[in-house]
C-alpha positions in Angstrom: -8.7 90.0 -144.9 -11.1 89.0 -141.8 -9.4 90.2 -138.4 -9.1 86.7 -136.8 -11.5 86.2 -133.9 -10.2 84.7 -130.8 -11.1 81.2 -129.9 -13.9 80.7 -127.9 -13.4 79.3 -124.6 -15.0 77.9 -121.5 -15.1 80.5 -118.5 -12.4 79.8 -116.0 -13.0 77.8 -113.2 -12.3 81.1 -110.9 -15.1 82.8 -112.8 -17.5 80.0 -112.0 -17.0 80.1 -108.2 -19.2 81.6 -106.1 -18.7 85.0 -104.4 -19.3 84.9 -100.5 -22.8 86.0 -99.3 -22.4 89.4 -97.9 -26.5 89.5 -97.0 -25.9 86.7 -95.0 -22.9 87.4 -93.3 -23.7 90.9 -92.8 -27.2 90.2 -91.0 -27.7 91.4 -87.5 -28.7 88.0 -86.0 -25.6 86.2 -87.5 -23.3 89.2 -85.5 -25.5 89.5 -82.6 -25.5 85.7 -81.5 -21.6 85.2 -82.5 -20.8 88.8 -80.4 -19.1 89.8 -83.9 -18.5 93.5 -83.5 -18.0 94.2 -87.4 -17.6 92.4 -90.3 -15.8 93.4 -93.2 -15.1 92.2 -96.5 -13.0 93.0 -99.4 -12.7 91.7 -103.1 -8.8 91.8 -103.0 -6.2 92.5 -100.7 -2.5 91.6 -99.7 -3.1 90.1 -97.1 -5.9 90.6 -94.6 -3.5 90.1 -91.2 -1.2 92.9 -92.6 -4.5 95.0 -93.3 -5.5 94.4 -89.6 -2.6 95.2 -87.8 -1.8 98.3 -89.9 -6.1 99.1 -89.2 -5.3 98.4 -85.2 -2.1 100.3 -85.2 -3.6 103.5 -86.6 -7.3 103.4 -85.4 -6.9 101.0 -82.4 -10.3 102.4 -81.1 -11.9 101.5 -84.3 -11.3 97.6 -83.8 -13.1 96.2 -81.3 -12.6 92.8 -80.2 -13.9 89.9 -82.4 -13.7 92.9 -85.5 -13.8 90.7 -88.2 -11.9 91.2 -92.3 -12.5 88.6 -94.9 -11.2 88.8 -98.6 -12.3 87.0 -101.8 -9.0 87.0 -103.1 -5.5 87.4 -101.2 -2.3 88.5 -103.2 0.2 88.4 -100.5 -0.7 86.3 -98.1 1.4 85.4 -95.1 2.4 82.8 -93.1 4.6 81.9 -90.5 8.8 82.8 -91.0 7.1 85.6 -93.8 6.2 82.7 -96.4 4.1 83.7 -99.0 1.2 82.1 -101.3 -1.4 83.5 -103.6 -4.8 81.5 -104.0 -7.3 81.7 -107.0 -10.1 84.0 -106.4 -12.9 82.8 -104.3 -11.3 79.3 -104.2 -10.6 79.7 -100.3 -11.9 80.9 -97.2 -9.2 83.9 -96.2 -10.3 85.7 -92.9 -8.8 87.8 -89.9 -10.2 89.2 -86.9 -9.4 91.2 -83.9 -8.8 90.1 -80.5 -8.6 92.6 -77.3 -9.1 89.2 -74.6 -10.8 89.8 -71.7 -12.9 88.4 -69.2 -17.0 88.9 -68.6 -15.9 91.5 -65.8 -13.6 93.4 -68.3 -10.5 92.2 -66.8 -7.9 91.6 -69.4 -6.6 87.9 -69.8 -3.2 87.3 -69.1 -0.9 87.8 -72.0 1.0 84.4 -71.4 -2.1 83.1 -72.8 -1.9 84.1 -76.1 0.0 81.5 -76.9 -3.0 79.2 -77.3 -5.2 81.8 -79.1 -3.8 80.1 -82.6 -4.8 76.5 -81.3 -7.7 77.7 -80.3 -8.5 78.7 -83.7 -7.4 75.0 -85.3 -9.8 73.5 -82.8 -12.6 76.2 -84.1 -11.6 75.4 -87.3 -11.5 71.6 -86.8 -14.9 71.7 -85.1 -16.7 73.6 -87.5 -15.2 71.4 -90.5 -16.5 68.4 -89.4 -20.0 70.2 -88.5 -20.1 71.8 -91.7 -18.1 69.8 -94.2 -18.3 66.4 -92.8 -14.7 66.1 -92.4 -12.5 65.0 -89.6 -9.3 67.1 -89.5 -6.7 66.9 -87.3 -3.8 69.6 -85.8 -0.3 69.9 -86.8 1.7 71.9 -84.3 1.7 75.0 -84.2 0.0 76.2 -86.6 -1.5 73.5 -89.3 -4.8 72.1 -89.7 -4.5 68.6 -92.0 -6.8 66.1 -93.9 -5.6 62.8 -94.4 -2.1 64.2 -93.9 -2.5 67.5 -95.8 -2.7 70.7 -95.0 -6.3 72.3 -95.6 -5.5 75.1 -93.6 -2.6 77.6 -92.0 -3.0 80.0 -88.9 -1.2 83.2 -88.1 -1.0 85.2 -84.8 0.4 88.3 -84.7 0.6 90.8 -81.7 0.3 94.5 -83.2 2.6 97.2 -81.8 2.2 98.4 -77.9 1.6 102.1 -79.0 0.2 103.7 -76.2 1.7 101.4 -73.3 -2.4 99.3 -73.3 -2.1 95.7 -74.3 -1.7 95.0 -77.7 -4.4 93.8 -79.5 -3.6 89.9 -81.3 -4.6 89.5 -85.2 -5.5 86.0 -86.0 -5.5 84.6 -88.9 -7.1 81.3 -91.1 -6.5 80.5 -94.4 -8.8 77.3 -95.5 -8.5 75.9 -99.3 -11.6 75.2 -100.4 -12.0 74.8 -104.0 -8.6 74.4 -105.2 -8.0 72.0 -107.7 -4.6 69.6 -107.8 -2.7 71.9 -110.1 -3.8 74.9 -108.4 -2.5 73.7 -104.5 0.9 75.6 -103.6 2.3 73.1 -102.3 2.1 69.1 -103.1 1.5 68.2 -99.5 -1.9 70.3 -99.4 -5.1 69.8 -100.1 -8.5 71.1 -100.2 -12.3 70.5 -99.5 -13.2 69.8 -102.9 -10.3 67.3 -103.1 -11.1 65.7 -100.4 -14.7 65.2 -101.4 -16.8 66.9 -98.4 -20.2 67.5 -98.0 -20.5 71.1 -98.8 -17.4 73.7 -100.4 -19.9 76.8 -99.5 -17.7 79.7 -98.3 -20.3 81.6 -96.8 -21.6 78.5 -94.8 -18.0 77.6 -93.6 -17.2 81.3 -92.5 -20.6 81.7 -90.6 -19.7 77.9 -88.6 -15.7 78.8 -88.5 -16.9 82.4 -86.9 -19.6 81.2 -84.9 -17.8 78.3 -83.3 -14.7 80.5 -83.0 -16.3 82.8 -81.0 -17.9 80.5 -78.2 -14.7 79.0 -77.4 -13.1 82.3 -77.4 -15.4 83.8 -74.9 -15.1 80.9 -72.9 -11.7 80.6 -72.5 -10.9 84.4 -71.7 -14.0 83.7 -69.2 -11.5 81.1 -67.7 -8.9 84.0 -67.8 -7.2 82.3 -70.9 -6.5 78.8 -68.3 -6.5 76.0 -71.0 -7.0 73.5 -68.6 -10.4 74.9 -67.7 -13.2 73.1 -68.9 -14.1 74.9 -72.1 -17.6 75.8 -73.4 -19.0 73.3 -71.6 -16.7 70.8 -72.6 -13.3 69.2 -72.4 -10.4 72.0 -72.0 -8.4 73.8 -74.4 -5.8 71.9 -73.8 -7.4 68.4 -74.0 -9.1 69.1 -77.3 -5.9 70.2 -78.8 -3.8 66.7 -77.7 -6.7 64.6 -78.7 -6.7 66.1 -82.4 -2.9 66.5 -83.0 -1.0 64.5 -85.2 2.0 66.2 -83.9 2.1 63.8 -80.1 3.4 60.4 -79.7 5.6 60.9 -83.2 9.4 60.9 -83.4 9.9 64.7 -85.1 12.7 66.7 -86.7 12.5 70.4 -85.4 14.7 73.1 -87.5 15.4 75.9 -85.0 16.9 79.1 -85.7 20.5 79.1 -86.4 20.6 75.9 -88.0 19.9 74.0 -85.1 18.1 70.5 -85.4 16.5 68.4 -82.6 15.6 65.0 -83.4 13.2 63.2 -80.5 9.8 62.0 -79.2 7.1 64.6 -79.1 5.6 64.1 -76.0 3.1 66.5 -74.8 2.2 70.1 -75.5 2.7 72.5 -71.7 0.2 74.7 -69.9 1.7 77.4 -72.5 0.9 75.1 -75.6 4.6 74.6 -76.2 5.8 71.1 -77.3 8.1 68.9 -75.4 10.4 66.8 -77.3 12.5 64.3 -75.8 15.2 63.8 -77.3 17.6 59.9 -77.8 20.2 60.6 -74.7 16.1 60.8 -72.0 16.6 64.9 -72.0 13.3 66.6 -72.3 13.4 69.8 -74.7 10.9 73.1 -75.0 9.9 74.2 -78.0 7.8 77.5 -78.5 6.0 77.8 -82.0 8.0 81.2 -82.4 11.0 79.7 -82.1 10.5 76.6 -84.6 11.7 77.1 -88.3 9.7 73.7 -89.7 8.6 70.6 -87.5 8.2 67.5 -89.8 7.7 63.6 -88.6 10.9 61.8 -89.2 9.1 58.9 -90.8 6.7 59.6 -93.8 3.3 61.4 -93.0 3.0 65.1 -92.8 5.6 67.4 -94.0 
């Protein structure tokens, strides 16, 4: 009897994607006019934050500032509050990068300033989407970047251990879906570029603006010694261009807090720490800090 041949079958959808251009990303003039100090990239990893601040902890002197890791694939990737997702291979863009912030003099930026380093990436991320892409996305605080509603993209800052008593080095993260189909989102309320019909889904041209633009509005603002109400590249402040894109303001919100806790009021404005202040229904105006906020959502539908 005939051993029984397997069916023939159309190559996955993962196999058809395109792998990133390392030429292109690797070339000197790309680094050199960004200020990228290395560029890495990987087929698979766990998770390229967890790579980076395990890198910084062991090597600090390895990892310059604006040191750069991107992965085709991410098994363990990580949010905020530990949450975990795996994306197809190649279907996203999944990069982190070193940052040692300091001034054109050399003087190191105030660490209360790291707060807005993740915001700072949404707005990088924002920017270089609708340059790119074609897309207009907007910022859900803290850490969200949403198309029509849905999440496209998640951001994770981590400060790495002290060590030797210098400061500590801050790993920042971006996850953008890019070519995921419906049935391959992790969650119902996301979406992707390719879902959302944009002008391009090239990973390599989205790193190259998401690095690029990154990277002038990072040197700017530690040039402003990390004050987000400084005019920034040129432009509006930090602080500006993060209110005017943020779904977050104006909306009645539900924040989960640790230990149970719940606050139910008006999000009004973000402070010069990029905190959000919520008033709540007796007039009393409440700080929260994205470290302390288990899950914000708008009490009315919308984003999630």
């Amino acid at each position: 009897m005939d051993a029984e041949l397997p069916e023939s079958r159309e190559p996955h959808e993962s196999q058809l994607r395109a792998a990133l251009d390392r030429e292109a990303l690797l070339a000197p003039d790309f680094l050199a006019a960004s200020g990228i100090s290395q560029l890495n990239i990987v087929e698979s990893t766990g998770s390229t934050n967890a790579d980076l601040v395990r890198a910084v902890t062991v090597e600090p002197k390895k990892w310059a500032d604006l040191a750069v890791l991107a992965a085709e694939h991410q098994t363990a990737a990580r949010g905020r509050l530990d949450r975990h997702w795996e994306s197809p291979e190649r279907s996203a863009v999944s990069v982190s990068m070193v940052l040692r912030p300091v001034t054109a003099e050399g003087m190191p930026v105030p660490t209360q300033s790291y707060s807005w380093l993740s915001l700072l990436a949404a707005v990088a991320l924002r920017e270089a989407l609708q340059q790119t892409a074609g897309v207009t996305a907007e910022i859900k605080w803290p850490n969200d970047v949403l198309v029509n509603g849905r999440k496209i993209a998640g951001i994770l800052a981590q400060m790495t251990p002290l060590g030797d008593g210098s400061v500590p080095a801050v790993i920042l993260g971006v996850g953008l879906n890019v070519t995921l189909s419906e049935d391959e989102l992790p969650v119902p309320t996301a979406t992707s570029l390719a879902l959302e019909g944009t002008t391009t889904t090239d990973r390599t041209a989205l790193l190259k603006s998401y690095l690029s633009t990154f990277a002038r509005l990072y040197r700017s603002f530690c040039n402003a010694e990390g004050d987000p109400a400084a005019g920034l590249a040129g432009g509006p402040s930090l602080h500006k261009r993060v209110e005017s894109a943020m779904v977050t303001l104006g909306r009645e919100v539900r924040a989960h807090l640790p230990g149970d806790h719940e606050l139910v009021g008006h999000a009004s404005r973000l402070d010069e720490h990029g905190s959000l202040l919520v008033v709540d229904h007796g007039g009393r105006e409440h700080v929260v800090t994205a470290g302390d906020v288990v899950h914000l959502r708008a009490t009315e539908s919308g984003y999630a």
